[in-house]
C-alpha positions as CSV (number, residue, x, y, z in Angstrom):
1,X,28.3,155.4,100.1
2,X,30.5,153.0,98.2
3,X,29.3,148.9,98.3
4,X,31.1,146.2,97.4
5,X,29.5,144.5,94.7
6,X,30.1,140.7,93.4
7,X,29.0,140.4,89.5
8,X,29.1,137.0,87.6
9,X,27.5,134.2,85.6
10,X,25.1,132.1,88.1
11,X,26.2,129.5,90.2
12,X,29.7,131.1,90.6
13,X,29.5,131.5,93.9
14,X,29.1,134.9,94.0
15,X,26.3,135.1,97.3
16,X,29.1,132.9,99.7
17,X,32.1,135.0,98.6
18,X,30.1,137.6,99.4
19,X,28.8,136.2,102.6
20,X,32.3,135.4,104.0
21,X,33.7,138.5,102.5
22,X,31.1,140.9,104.6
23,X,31.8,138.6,107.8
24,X,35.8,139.5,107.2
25,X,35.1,143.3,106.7
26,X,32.5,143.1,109.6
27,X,29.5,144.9,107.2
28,X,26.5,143.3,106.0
29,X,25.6,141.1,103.3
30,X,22.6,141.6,100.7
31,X,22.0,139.3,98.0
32,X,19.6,140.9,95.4
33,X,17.7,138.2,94.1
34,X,16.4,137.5,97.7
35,X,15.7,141.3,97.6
36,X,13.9,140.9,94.2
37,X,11.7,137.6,95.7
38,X,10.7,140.0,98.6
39,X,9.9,142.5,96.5
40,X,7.9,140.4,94.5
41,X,5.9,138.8,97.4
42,X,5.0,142.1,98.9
43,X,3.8,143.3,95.5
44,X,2.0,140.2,94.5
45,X,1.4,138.2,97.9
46,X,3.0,135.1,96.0
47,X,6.6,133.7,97.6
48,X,8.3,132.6,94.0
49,X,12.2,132.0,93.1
50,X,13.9,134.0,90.7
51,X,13.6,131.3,87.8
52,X,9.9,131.8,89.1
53,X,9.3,135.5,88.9
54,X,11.0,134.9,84.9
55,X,9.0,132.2,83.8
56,X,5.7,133.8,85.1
57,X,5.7,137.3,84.5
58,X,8.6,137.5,81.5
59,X,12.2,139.1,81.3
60,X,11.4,142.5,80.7
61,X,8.8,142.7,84.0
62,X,11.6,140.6,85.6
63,X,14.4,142.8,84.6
64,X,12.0,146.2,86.0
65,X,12.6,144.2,88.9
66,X,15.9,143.2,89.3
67,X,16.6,147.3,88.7
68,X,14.4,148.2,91.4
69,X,16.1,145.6,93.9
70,X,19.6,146.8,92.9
71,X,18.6,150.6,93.6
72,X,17.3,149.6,97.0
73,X,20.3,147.6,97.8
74,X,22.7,150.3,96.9
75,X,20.7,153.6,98.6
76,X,21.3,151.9,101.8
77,X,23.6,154.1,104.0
78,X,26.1,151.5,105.2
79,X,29.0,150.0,102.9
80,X,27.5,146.3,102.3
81,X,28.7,143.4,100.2
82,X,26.2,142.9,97.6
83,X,26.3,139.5,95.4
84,X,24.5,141.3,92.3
85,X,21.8,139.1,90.1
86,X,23.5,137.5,87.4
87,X,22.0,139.4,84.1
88,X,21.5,142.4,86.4
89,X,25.5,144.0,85.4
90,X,24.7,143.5,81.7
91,X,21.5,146.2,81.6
92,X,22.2,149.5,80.5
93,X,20.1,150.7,83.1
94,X,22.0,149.1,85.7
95,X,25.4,150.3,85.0
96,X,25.1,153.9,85.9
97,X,24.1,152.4,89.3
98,X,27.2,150.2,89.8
99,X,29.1,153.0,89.1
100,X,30.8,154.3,91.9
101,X,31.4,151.0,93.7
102,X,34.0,148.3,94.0
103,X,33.3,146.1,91.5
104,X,34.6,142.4,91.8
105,X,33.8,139.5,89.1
106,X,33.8,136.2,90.3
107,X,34.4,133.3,88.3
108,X,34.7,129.5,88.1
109,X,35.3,126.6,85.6
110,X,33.0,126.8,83.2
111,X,31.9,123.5,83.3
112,X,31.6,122.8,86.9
113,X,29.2,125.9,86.6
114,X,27.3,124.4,84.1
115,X,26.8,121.3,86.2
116,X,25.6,123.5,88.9
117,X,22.8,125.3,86.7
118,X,21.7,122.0,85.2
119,X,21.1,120.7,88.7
120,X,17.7,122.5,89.1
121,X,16.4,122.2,85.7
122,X,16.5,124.2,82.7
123,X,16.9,127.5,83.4
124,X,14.8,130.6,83.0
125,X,17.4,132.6,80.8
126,X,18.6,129.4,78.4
127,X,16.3,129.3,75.1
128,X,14.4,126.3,74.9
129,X,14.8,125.8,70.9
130,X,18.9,125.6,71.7
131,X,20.4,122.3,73.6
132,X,21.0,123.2,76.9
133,X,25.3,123.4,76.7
134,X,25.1,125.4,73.4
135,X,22.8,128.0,74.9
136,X,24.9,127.8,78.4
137,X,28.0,128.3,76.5
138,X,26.8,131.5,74.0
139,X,25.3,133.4,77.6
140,X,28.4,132.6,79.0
141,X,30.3,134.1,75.9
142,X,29.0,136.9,75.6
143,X,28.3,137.8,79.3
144,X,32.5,137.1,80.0
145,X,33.8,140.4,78.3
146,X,30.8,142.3,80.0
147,X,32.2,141.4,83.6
148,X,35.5,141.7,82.8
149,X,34.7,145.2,81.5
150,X,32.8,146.4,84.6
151,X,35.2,144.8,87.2
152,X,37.8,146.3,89.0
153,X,38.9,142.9,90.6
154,X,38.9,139.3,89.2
155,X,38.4,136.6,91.7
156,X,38.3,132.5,91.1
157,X,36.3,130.7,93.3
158,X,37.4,127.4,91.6
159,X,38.7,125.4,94.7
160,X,37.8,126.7,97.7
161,X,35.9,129.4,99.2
162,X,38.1,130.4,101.5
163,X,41.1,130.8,99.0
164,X,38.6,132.6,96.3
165,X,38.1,135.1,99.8
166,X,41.8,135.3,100.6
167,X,42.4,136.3,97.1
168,X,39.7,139.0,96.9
169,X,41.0,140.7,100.5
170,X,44.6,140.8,98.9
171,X,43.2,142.1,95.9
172,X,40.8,144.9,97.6
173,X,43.9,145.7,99.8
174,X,46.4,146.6,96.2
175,X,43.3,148.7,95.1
176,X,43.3,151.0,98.1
């Protein structure tokens, strides 16, 4: 079964592209960081975030995670739109998964997404011994050619979420 999945830095947007673009193609929608936080509840009876799960239990436990929510999401037997973690694309493990799907990066200006991040709090992921913009922009950097490498389509959701849509169903439509 091939999915649809939406890669990107966080706070692109990916999870309402994604949430519009299921509602167009009349298909469900998964997010899997929400399937990770389930996961993690079930497992440990604590309801935690993502930025959480990180802080508490450490990248590589978090990561184990994140790989087990993606293989869920993607054995389902229905084509779903999947808005995929943000450092989920970038592990080696991962990428034999994403494989055989449509693969869409979305993006926005850099620095409204940085805004958006620094909005609740130092993230997980940033270093702390780096000021927050310097660490932002080197993850950024070096996560860019990564989705650009994986993607089949390139979408900007940079003004509105119904043109960044519009875009990706034209897009999707060439690649057919």
């Amino acid at each position: 079964m091939s999915h649809t999945l939406l890669i990107g830095f966080k706070n692109v947007g990916k999870s309402s592209v994604a949430r519009e673009l299921a509602k167009v193609l009349g298909c469900d929608f998964v997010d899997t960081d929400r399937v990770l936080e389930e996961h993690f509840a079930e497992l440990s009876g604590e309801k935690l975030s993502c930025r959480e799960i990180m802080r508490l239990e450490g990248e590589e436990k978090f990561r184990a995670l994140e790989h087990e929510a993606l293989r869920a999401t993607l054995a389902r037997p229905e084509s779903v739109v999947v808005a995929v973690g943000g450092g989920a694309p970038l592990q080696k493990n991962n990428e034999e998964l994403l494989r055989d799907h449509t693969i869409v990066h979305v993006t926005a200006p850099k620095g409204a997404v940085y805004e958006r991040i620094m909005m609740n709090g130092w993230p997980a992921f940033f270093p702390r011994d780096v000021e927050p913009y310097v660490a932002f922009t080197r993850i950024w950097e070096e996560r860019l050619p990564q989705y650009e490498r994986l993607a089949q389509i390139t979408v900007n959701n940079g003004e509105t979420l119904s043109k960044a849509v519009d875009e990706l169903i034209i897009n999707m439509a060439k690649k057919v």
